[in-house]
C-alpha positions as CSV (number, residue, x, y, z in Angstrom):
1,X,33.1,23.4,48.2
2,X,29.5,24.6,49.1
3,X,26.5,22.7,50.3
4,X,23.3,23.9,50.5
5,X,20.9,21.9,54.0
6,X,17.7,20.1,53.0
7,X,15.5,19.3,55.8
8,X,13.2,17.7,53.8
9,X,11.8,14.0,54.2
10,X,12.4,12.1,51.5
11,X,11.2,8.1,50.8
12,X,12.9,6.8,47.9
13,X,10.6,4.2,45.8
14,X,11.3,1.3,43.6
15,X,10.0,-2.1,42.5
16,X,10.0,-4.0,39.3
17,X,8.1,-3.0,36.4
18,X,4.3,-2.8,36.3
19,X,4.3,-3.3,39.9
20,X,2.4,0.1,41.4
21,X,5.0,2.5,41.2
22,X,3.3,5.0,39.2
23,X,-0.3,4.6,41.8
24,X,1.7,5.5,44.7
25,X,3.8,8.4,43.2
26,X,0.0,9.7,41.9
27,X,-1.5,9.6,45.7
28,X,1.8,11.1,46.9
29,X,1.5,13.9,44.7
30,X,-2.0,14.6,46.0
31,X,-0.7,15.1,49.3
32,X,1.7,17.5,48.4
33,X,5.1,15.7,48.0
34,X,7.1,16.4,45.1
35,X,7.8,13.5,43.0
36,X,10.5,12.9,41.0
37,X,11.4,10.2,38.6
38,X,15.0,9.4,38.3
39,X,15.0,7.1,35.8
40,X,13.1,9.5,33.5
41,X,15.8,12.1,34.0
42,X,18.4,10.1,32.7
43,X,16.5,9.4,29.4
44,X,15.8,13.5,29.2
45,X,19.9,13.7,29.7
46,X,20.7,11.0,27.0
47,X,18.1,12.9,24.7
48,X,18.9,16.4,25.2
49,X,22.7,17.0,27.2
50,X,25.2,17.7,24.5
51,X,27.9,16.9,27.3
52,X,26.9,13.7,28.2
53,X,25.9,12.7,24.7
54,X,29.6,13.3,23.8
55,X,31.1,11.8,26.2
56,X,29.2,8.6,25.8
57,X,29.5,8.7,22.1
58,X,33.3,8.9,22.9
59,X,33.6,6.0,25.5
60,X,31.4,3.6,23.4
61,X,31.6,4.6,19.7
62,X,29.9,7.0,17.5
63,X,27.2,4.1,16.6
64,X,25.2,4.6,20.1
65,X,24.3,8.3,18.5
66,X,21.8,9.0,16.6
67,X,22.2,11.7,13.4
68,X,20.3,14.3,15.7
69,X,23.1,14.0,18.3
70,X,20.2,11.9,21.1
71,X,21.9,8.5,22.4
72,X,20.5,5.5,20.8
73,X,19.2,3.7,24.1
74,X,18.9,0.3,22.6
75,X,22.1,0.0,20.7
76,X,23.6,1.9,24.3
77,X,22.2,-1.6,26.2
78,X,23.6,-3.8,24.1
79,X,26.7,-2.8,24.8
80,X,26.7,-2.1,28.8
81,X,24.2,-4.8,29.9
82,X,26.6,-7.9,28.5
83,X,29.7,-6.0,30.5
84,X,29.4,-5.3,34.2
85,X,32.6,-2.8,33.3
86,X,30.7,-0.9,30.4
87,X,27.8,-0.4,32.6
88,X,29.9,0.9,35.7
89,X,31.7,3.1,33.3
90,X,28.2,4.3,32.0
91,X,26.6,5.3,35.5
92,X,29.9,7.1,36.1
93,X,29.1,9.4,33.7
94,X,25.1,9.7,34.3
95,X,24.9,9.6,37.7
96,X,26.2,13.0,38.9
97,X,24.2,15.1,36.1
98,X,21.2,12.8,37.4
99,X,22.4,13.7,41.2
100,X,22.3,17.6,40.2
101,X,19.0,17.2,38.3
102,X,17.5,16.2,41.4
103,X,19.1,18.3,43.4
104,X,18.0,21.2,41.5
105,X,14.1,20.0,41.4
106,X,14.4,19.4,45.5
107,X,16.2,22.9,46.2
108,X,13.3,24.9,44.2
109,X,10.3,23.2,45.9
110,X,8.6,23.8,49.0
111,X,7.4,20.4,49.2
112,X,8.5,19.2,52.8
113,X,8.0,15.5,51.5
114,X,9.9,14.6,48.6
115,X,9.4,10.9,46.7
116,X,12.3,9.5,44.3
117,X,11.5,6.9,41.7
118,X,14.0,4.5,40.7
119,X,14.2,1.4,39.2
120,X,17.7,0.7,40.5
121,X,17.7,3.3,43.4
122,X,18.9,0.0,45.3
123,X,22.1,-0.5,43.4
124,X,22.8,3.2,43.3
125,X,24.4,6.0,45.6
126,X,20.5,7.9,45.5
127,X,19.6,5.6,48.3
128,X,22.0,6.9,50.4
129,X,20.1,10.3,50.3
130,X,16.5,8.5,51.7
131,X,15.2,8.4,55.3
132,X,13.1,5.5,53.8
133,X,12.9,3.1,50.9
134,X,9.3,2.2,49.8
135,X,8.9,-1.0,47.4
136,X,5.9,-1.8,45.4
137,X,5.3,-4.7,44.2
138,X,2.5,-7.5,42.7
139,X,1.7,-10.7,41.2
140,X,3.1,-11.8,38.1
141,X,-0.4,-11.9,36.8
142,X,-1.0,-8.5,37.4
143,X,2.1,-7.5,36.6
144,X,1.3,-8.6,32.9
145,X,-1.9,-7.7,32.6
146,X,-1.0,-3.7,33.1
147,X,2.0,-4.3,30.6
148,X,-0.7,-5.7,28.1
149,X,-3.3,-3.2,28.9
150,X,-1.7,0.2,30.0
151,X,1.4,0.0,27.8
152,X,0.2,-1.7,24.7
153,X,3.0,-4.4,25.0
154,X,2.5,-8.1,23.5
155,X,2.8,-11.2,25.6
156,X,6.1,-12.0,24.3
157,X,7.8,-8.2,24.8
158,X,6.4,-8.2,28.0
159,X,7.2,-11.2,29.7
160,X,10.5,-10.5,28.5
161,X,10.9,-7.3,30.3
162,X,10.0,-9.0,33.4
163,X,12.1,-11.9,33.4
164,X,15.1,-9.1,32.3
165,X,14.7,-7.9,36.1
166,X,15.7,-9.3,39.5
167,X,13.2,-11.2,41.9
168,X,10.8,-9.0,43.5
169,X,11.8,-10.4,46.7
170,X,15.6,-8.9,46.6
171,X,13.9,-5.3,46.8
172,X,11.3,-6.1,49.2
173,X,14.0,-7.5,51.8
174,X,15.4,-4.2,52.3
175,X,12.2,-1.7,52.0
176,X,11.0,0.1,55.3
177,X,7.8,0.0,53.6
178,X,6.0,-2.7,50.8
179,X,3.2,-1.9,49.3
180,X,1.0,-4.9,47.6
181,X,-0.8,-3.5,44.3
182,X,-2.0,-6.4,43.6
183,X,-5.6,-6.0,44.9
184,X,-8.1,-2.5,44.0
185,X,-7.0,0.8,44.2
186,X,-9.2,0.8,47.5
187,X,-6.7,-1.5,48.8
188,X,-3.5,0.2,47.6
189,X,-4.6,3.5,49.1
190,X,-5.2,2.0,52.4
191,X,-2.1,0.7,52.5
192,X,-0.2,4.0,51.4
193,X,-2.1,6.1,53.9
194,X,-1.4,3.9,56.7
195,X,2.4,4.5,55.9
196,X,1.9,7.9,55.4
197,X,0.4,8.3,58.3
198,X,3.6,6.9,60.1
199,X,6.0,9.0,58.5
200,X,7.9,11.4,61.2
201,X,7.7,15.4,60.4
202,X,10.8,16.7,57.9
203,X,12.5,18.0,61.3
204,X,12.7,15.0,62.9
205,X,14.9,13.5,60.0
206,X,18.5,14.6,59.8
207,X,19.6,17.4,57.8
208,X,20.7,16.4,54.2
209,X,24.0,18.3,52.9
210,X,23.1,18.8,49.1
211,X,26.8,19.5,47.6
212,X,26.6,22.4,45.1
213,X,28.9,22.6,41.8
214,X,31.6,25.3,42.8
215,X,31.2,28.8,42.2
216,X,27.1,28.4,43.1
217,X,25.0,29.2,45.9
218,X,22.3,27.5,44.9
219,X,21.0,24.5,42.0
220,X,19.7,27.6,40.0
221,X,21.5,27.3,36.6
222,X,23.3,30.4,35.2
223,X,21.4,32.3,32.4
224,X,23.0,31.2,28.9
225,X,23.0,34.2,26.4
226,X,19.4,33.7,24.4
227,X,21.3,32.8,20.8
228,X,19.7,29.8,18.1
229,X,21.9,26.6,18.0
230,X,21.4,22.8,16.4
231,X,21.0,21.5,19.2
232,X,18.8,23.8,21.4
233,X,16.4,26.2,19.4
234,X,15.8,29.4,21.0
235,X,12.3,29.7,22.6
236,X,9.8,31.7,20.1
237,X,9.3,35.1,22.0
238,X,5.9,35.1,22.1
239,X,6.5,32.2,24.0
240,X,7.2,33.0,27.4
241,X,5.6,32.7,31.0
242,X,2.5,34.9,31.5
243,X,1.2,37.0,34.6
244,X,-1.2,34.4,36.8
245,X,-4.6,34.4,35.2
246,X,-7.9,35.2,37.2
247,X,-9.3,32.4,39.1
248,X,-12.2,30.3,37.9
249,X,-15.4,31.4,38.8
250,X,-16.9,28.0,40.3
251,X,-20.6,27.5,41.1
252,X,-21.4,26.5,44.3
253,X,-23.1,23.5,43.0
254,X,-19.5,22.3,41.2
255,X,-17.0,20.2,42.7
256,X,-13.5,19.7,41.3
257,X,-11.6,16.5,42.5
258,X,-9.4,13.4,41.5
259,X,-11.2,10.5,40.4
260,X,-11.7,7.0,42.4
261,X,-12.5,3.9,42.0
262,X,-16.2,4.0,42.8
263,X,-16.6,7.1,39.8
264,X,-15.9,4.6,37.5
265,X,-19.5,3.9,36.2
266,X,-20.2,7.4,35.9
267,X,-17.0,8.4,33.9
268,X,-18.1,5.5,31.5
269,X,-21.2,6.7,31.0
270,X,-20.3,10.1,30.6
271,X,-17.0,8.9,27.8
272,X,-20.4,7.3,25.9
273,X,-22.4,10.9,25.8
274,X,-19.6,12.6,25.2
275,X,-18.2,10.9,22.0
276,X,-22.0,9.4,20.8
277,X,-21.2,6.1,21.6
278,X,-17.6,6.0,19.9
279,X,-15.3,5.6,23.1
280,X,-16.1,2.4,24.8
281,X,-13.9,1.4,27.4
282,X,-14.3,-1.6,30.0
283,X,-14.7,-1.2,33.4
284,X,-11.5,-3.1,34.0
285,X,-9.0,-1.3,32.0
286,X,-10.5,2.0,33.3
287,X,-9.9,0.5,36.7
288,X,-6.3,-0.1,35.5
289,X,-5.8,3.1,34.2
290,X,-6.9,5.5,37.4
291,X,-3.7,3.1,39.0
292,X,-1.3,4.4,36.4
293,X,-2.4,8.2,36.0
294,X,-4.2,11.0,37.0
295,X,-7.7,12.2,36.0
296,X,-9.8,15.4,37.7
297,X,-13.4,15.1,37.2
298,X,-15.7,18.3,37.6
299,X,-19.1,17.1,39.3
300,X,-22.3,19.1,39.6
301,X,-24.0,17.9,42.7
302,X,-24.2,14.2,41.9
303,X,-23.3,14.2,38.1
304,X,-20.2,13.7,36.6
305,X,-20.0,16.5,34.0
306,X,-16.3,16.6,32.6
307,X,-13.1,14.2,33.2
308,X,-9.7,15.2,32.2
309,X,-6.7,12.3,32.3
310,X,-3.2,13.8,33.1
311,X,0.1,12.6,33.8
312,X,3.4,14.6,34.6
313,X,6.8,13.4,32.5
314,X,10.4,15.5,32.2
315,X,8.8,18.4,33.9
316,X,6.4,18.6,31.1
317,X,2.5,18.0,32.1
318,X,0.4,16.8,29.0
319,X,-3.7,16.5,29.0
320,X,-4.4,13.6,26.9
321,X,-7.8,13.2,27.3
322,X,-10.9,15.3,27.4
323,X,-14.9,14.6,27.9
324,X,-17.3,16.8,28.7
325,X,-21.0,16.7,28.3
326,X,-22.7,18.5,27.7
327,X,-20.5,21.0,26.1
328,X,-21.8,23.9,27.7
329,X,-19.6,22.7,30.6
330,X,-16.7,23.5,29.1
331,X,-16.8,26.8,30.4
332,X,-17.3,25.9,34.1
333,X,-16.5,22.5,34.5
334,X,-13.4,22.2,32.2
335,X,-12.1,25.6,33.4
336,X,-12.1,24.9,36.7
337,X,-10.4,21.5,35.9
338,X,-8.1,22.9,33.5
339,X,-7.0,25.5,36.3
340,X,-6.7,22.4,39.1
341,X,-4.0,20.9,36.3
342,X,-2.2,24.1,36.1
343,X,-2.0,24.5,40.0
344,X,-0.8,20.6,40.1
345,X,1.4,20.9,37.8
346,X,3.2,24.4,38.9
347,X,3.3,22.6,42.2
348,X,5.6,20.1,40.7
349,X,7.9,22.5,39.1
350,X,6.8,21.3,35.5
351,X,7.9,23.5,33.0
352,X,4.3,23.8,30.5
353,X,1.3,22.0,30.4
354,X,0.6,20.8,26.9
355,X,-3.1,20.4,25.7
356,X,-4.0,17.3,22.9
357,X,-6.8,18.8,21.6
358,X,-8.4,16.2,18.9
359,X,-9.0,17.1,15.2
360,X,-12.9,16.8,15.9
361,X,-12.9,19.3,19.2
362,X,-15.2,21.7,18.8
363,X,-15.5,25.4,19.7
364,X,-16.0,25.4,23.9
365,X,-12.7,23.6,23.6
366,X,-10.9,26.2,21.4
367,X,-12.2,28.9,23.9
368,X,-11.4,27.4,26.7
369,X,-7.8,27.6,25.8
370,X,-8.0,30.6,24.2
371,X,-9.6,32.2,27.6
372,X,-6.9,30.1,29.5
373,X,-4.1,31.7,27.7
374,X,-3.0,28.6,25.6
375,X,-0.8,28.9,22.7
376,X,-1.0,26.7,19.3
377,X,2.7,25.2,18.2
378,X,2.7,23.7,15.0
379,X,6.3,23.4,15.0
380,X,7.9,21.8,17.2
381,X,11.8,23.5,16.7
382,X,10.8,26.6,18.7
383,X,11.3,24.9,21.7
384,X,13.6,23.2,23.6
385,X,14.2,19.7,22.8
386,X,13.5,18.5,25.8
387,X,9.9,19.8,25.4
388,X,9.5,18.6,22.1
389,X,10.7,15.1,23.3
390,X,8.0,14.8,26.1
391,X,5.5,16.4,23.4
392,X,6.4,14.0,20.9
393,X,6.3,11.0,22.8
394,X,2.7,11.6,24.2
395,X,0.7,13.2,21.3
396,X,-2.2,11.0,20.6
397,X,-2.9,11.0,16.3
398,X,-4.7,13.3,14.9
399,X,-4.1,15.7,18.0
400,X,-3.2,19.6,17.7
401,X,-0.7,21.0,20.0
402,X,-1.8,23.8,22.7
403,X,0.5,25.0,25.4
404,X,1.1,27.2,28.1
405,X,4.6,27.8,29.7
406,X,4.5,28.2,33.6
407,X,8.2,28.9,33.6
408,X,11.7,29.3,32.2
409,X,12.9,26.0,31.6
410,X,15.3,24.3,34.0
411,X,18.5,23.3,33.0
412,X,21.5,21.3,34.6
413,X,24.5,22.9,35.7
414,X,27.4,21.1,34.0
């Protein structure tokens, strides 16, 4: 058997839902640590791993698949959430695809801090992997108010799904490190960079032994012959990673950074001139919503010019929003943002950045992507399902789809 030695440090972060999970894996990623979400790989491997979706169709009867061959998740936790045996059965055949998955992300990155997210890294064999556990965690209050706000949930769904987990407190009694969310995101990022500040260098934490599937020297998965399937269209060939573009030409006077807190009333404002008036968000769920994502702003000297929001999901980075005024900015402002997203994102070993570009965009936009090497996909089968499944899931209506691939897509070594 072959192991390959991580000397990385890696925290592994949990905490019940709508607690802060998703603030501190943002200011994490800012500071160079790769994050992964575990519990987002195991949906990608009930949606798109032939294997596994057998195998669980087998154990638990052909009605937990759907006619496209993905696991039906909610008809899946019916079954395994009423028996303790089903469930155990169920994370015996996740677990070690999840276990490579991660592997795999860890092995390819030079991040020397790595951050797990899971919502049951506690009751799993993952934690065993940490050198610390982080736990988030908030006030019911807040807890619902994100659920109502950032997620779209009713009162009833989402008291629901918090009374369906444990007490925060069983998680906070075994965390090297809490982290209250409940106050601004001033308060929040003081608290993370006090316990990032505390954290000892990857040498000083022992070596991990990563166990490698047999035959392998590394997580890399062997090249499958390029052929179409039902299950896994082949990749269009005009669809393939391109040579690094030139950088950005940015103006002295222009600054390209992540948005705080105290940007908010400019980032309103600038929403307003941007759309005439037609987006009008509150200063509160804006407040919210720099918690749960990302957004880059481009600045010239003291004016807000251009803000992009951003978030990273199944390798796949999508750019959901876009305002820029005036649109002569697009050109400088958004490019230089755009290119800050592509660097983040190939950072964090995503696969593509996808582009939601609105039905009423107008021309700087188109060029922009166009300069930028984007590609329109108007159908969806060209790629690989998992691409299509974190497309799909994120496209705002009315939205056409522009991409650019930063590399071959990762797959899991069966």
């Amino acid at each position: 058997m072959t192991t390959l030695a991580i000397d990385k440090l890696i925290i592994g972060l949990t905490g019940n839902i709508a607690t802060g999970k998703s603030a501190v894996l943002r200011l994490a990623a800012e500071r160079g640590a790769l994050v992964i979400d575990a519990d987002k790989l195991v949906h990608n491997l009930l949606d798109n791993d032939s294997d596994i979706q057998s195998a669980i169709a087998l154990a638990f009867g052909p009605r937990v698949r759907l006619a496209d061959g993905r696991i039906d998740r909610q008809a899946l936790g019916e079954i395994v959430f009423q028996d303790p045996a089903a469930l155990r059965d169920l994370e015996m055949m996740i677990h070690p695809a999840v276990r490579r998955a991660i592997f795999e992300q860890i092995s390819q990155s030079d991040a020397p801090v790595v951050i797990i997210e899971a919502i049951k890294l506690l009751e799993g064999d993952l934690v065993t992997l940490c050198d610390q556990i982080w736990v988030t965690r908030c006030s019911p209050k807040r807890q619902l108010q994100r659920l109502l706000v950032c997620r779209g949930m009713d009162h009833d769904t989402a008291r629901q799904r918090m009374r369906a987990q444990p007490p925060q407190e069983e998680k906070v009694a075994q965390a090297d490190v809490v982290i209250d969310t409940d106050g601004l995101m001033e308060t929040t990022e003081a608290q993370f960079n006090l316990a990032w500040g505390r954290l000892p260098s990857p040498g000083e934490v022992a070596t991990k032994e990563l166990t490698l599937p047999n035959g392998q020297t590394s997580f890399a998965s062997p090249k499958a012959p390029s052929k179409p399937t039902t299950s896994q269209p082949a990749l269009n060939t005009s669809l393939k990673p391109l040579p690094p573009l030139s950088p950005v030409n940015r103006p002295d006077d222009l600054a390209v950074r992540r948005a705080r807190p105290s940007d908010i009333p400019a980032i309103l404002l600038l929403m307003q001139q941007a759309t005439d008036g037609q987006v009008k968000m509150k200063r509160a769920d804006l407040l919210i919503a720099l918690g749960e994502r990302s957004y880059f702003i481009g600045q010239r000297n003291s004016e807000v010019r251009a803000v992009f929001g951003w978030h990273i999901e199944n390798l796949v980075a999508s750019v959901d929003q876009i305002y820029i005024y005036p649109p002569a900015e697009t050109a400088v402002a958004g490019a230089a943002i755009l290119e800050e997203i592509e660097g983040s994102a190939d950072q964090h070993i995503a696969e593509l950045v996808v582009v939601f570009l609105a039905a009423d965009a107008g021309p700087e936009l188109r060029q922009l992507l166009a300069d930028r090497a984007y590609t329109a996909v108007t159908d969806l089968s060209i790629l690989p399902r998992s691409w299509q499944t974190g497309i799909v899931e994120h496209q705002p209506e009315n939205s056409a789809i522009f991409i650019r691939i930063l590399r071959e897509r990762i797959t899991v070594a069966q």
